[in-house]
C-alpha positions in Angstrom: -30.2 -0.2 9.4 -30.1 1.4 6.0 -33.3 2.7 5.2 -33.1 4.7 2.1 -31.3 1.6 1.1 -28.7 3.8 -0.5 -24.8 4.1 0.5 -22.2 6.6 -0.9 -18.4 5.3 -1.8 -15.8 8.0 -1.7 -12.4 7.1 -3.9 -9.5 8.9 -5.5 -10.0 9.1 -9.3 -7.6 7.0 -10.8 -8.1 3.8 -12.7 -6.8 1.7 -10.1 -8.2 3.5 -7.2 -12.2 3.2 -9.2 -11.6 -0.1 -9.8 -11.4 -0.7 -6.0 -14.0 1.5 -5.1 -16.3 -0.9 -7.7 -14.9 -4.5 -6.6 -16.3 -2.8 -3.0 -19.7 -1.5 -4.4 -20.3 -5.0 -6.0 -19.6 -6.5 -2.8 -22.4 -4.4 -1.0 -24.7 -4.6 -3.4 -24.3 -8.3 -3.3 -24.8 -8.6 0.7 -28.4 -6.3 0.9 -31.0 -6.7 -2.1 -31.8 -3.8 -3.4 -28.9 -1.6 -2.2 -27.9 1.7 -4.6 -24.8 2.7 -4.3 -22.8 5.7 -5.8 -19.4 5.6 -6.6 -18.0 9.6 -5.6 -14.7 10.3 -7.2 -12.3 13.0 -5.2 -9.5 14.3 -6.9 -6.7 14.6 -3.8 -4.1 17.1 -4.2 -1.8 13.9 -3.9 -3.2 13.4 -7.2 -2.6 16.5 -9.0 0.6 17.1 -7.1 3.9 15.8 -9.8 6.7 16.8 -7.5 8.1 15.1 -3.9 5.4 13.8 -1.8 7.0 14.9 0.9 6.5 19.0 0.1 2.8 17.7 0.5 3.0 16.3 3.9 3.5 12.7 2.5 1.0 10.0 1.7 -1.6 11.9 4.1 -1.7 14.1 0.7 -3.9 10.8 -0.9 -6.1 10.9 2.4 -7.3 14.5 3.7 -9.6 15.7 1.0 -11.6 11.6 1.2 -11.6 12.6 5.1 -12.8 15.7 4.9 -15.6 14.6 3.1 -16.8 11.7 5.3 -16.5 13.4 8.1 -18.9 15.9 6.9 -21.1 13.7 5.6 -20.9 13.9 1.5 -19.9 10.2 1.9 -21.2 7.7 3.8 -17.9 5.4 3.4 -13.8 5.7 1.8 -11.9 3.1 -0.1 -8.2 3.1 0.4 -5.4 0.9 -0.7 -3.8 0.3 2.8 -0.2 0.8 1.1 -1.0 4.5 0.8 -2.5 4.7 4.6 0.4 6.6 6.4 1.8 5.3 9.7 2.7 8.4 11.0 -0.6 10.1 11.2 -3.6 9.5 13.2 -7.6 8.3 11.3 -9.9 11.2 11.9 -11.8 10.7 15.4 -14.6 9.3 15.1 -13.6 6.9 12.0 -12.4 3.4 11.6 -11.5 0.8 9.2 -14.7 -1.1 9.2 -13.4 -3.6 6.4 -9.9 -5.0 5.6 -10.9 -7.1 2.0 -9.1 -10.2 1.9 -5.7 -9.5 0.9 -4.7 -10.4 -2.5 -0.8 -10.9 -4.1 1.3 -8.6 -2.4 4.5 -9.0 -4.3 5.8 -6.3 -6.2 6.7 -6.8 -10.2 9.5 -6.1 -12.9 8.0 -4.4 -16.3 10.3 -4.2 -19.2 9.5 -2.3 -22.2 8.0 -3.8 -25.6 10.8 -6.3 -26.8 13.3 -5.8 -24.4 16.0 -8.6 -24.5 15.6 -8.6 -20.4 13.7 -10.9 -18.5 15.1 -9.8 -14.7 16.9 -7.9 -12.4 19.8 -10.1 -12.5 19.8 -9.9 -16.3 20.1 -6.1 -16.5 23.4 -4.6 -17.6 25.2 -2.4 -15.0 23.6 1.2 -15.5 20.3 0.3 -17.0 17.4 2.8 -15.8 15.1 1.8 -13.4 11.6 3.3 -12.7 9.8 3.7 -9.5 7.4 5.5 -7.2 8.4 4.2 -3.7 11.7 4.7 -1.4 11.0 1.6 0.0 11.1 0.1 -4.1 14.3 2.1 -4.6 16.3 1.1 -0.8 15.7 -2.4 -2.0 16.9 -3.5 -5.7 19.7 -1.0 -5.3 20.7 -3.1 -2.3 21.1 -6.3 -4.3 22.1 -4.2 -7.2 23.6 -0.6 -6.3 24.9 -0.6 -9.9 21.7 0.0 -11.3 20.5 3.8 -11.7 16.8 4.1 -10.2 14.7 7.1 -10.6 11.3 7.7 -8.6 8.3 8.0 -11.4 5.1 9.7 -10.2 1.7 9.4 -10.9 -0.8 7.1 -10.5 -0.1 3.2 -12.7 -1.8 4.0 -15.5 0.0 7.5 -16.5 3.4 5.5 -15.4 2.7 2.8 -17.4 2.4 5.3 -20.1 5.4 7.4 -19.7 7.3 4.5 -19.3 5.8 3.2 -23.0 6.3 6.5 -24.9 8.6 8.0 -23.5 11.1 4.8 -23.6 13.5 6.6 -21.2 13.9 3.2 -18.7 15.0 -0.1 -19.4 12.5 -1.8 -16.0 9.5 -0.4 -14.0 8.6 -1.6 -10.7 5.1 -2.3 -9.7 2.6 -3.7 -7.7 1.1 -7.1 -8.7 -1.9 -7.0 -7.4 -2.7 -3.3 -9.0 -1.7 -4.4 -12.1 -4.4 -7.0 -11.6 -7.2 -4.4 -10.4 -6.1 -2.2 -14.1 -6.5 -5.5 -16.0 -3.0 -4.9 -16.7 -1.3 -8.2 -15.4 0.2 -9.5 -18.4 2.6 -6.7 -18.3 4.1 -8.7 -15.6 7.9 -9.6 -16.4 9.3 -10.9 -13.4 7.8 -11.8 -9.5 9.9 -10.3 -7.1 10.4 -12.9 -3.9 10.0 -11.0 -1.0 13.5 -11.6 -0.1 14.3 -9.5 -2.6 11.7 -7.5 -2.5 9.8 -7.1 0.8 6.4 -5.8 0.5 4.9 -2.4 1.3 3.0 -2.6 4.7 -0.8 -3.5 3.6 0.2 -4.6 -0.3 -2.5 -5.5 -1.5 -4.9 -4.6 0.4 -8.1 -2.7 0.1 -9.9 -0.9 3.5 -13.2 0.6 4.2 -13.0 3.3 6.3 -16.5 4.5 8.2 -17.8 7.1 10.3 -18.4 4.9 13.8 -21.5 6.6 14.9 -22.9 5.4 11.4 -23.8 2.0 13.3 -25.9 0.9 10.4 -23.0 1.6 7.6 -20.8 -0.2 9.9 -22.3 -3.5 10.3 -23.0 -3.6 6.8 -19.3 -3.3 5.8 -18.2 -5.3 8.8 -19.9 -8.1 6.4 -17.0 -7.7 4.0 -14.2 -8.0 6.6 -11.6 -10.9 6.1 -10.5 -11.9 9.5 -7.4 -13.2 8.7 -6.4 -9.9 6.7 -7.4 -7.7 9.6 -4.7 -9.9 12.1 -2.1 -9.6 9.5 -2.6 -5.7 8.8 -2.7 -4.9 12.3 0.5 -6.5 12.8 2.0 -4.2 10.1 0.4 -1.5 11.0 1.6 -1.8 14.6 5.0 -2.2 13.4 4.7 0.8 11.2 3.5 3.3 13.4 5.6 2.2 16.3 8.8 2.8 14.3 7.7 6.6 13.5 8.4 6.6 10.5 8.0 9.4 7.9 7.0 9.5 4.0 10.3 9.2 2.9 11.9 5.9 5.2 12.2 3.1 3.1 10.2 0.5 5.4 8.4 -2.9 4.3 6.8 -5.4 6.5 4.8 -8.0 5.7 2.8 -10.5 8.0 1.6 -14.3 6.9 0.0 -17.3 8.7 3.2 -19.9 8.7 2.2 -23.7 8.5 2.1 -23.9 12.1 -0.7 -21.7 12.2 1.5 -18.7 14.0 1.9 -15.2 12.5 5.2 -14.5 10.7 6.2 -11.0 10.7 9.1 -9.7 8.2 10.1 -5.9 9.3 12.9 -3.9 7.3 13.9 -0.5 6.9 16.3 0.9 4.7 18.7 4.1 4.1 17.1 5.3 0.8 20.5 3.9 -0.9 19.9 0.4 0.5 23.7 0.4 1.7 22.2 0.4 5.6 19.3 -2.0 6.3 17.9 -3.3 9.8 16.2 -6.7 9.9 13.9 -8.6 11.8 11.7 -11.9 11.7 9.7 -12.9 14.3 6.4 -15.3 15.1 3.7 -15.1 17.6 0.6 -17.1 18.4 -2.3 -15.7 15.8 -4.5 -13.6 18.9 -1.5 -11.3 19.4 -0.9 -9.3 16.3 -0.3 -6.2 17.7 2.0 -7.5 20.1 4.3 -9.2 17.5 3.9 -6.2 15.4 5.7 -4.1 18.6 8.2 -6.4 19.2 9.5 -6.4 15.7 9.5 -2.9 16.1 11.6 -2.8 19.0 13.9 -5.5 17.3 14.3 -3.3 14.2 14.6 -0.1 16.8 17.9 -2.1 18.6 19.4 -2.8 15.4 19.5 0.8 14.4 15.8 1.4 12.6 15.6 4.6 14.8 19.7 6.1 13.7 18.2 4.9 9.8 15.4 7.1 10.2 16.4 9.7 11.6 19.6 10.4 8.7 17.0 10.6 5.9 15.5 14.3 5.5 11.6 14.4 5.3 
């Protein structure tokens, strides 16, 4: 199938975004003796862009140089954090996501500075600074506390991390768990936020592998490293997501689990980007119909007003 025995990984060129691209390289490595692989770094001009996402075309920004270059063949596979896949633009023809890696903690985290006398959201003081990098981060903790100030921070965790540090301009930070984990960076970790407080980004946590499909051989190979139950809970999301057309800037979460009855539970939210307007839903379905709970907790949100919420925030 692979007869030079050698695959290329194409991945953004941050810490975080390396590490990924290396937990996947191991992974291969381990399944075919012998197998080379080179990690290729692509600088995206989501990347090197510091202003509004938005002015970019939105989280596409992360994805069109990696796609340009596996559709023309400098890679022979991508890496992508399924939180930064938008919902709201098509994959390339003639690619897939060969490999959903088994999901890992998708709660989102309070940081505090260096001796700060906090320990959580509830014990910040009316006005303190908050830091983040998502709408969706922002909708939510000014919903259970719209007497906090929160600014978005860009940049990828490491150079946020950073700022935050030196620049000792915010009294939290809000980040993802599991990147914090992929950085080696989890003991910055101040508080969980329960997802009822904090509902997840649709695929936290989440790594894909993204293939040309006429690459038959590439695609078995990674189709080794697919998680099964993953895959049914990121295609409920992702349903979810793109049937509620949203744009980079709507604040929406989802997140899917197996309950203890062995049916999928779906959480779906969107937000105004002040949190003051929310539409919810929660909804369960047998575990072979992902994509059909993922629609119907679309059209749930899209009765209680998802649509009107969408449509008032500018792109």
């Amino acid at each position: 199938m692979l007869p030079d025995l050698r695959i290329r990984i194409g991945s953004r060129t941050s810490p975080m975004a390396l590490a990924q691209a290396n937990q996947v390289r191991d992974l291969l490595t381990g399944q075919v003796d012998g197998l080379e692989a080179e990690i290729v770094g692509i600088q995206t001009s989501g990347d090197r862009w510091q202003g509004d996402l938005a002015e970019l075309g939105g989280k596409s920004a992360f994805l069109k140089e990696i796609d340009r270059h596996l559709l023309s063949g400098d890679i022979d596979i991508a890496v992508h954090c399924m939180k930064d896949v938008p919902g709201d633009v098509p994959l390339p023809e003639g690619t897939a996501f060969a490999a959903y890696l088994e999901r890992e903690d998708a709660h989102d985290v309070i940081v505090f500075p260096s001796g700060s006398p906090y320990g959580s959201v509830d014990e910040l003081p009316a006005g303190a600074r908050v830091a983040t990098s998502a709408v969706r981060r922002k909708a939510q903790i000014l919903r259970v506390r719209p007497d906090l100030r929160v600014d978005r921070i860009r940049g990828n965790v490491n150079s946020r991390l950073a700022r935050f540090d030196t620049e000792q301009q915010f009294d939290a930070m809000i980040l993802a768990r599991a990147g914090l984990r992929r950085i080696g960076m989890e003991d910055r970790v101040g508080q969980v936020l329960p997802v009822e407080t904090m509902c997840p980004a649709i695929g936290a946590g989440v790594i894909g592998v993204q293939c040309r499909t006429a690459d038959t051989g590439v695609m078995e190979l990674v189709r080794l490293l697919d998680h099964a139950e993953t895959r049914t809970h990121v295609t409920a999301e992702r349903t979810m997501l793109q049937d509620l057309q949203g744009h980079c800037n709507s604040p929406i979460a989802g997140h899917c689990t197996t309950a203890g009855d062995g049916r999928l539970s779906l959480i779906g939210m969107v937000f105004s980007p002040d949190g003051g307007t929310f539409a919810y839903a929660h909804e369960w379905d047998k575990p072979d119909r992902a994509p059909e709970l993922g629609a119907y907790v679309a059209a749930t949100l899209v009765r209680k007003g998802a649509h009107d919420i969408i449509g008032g925030i500018p792109h």
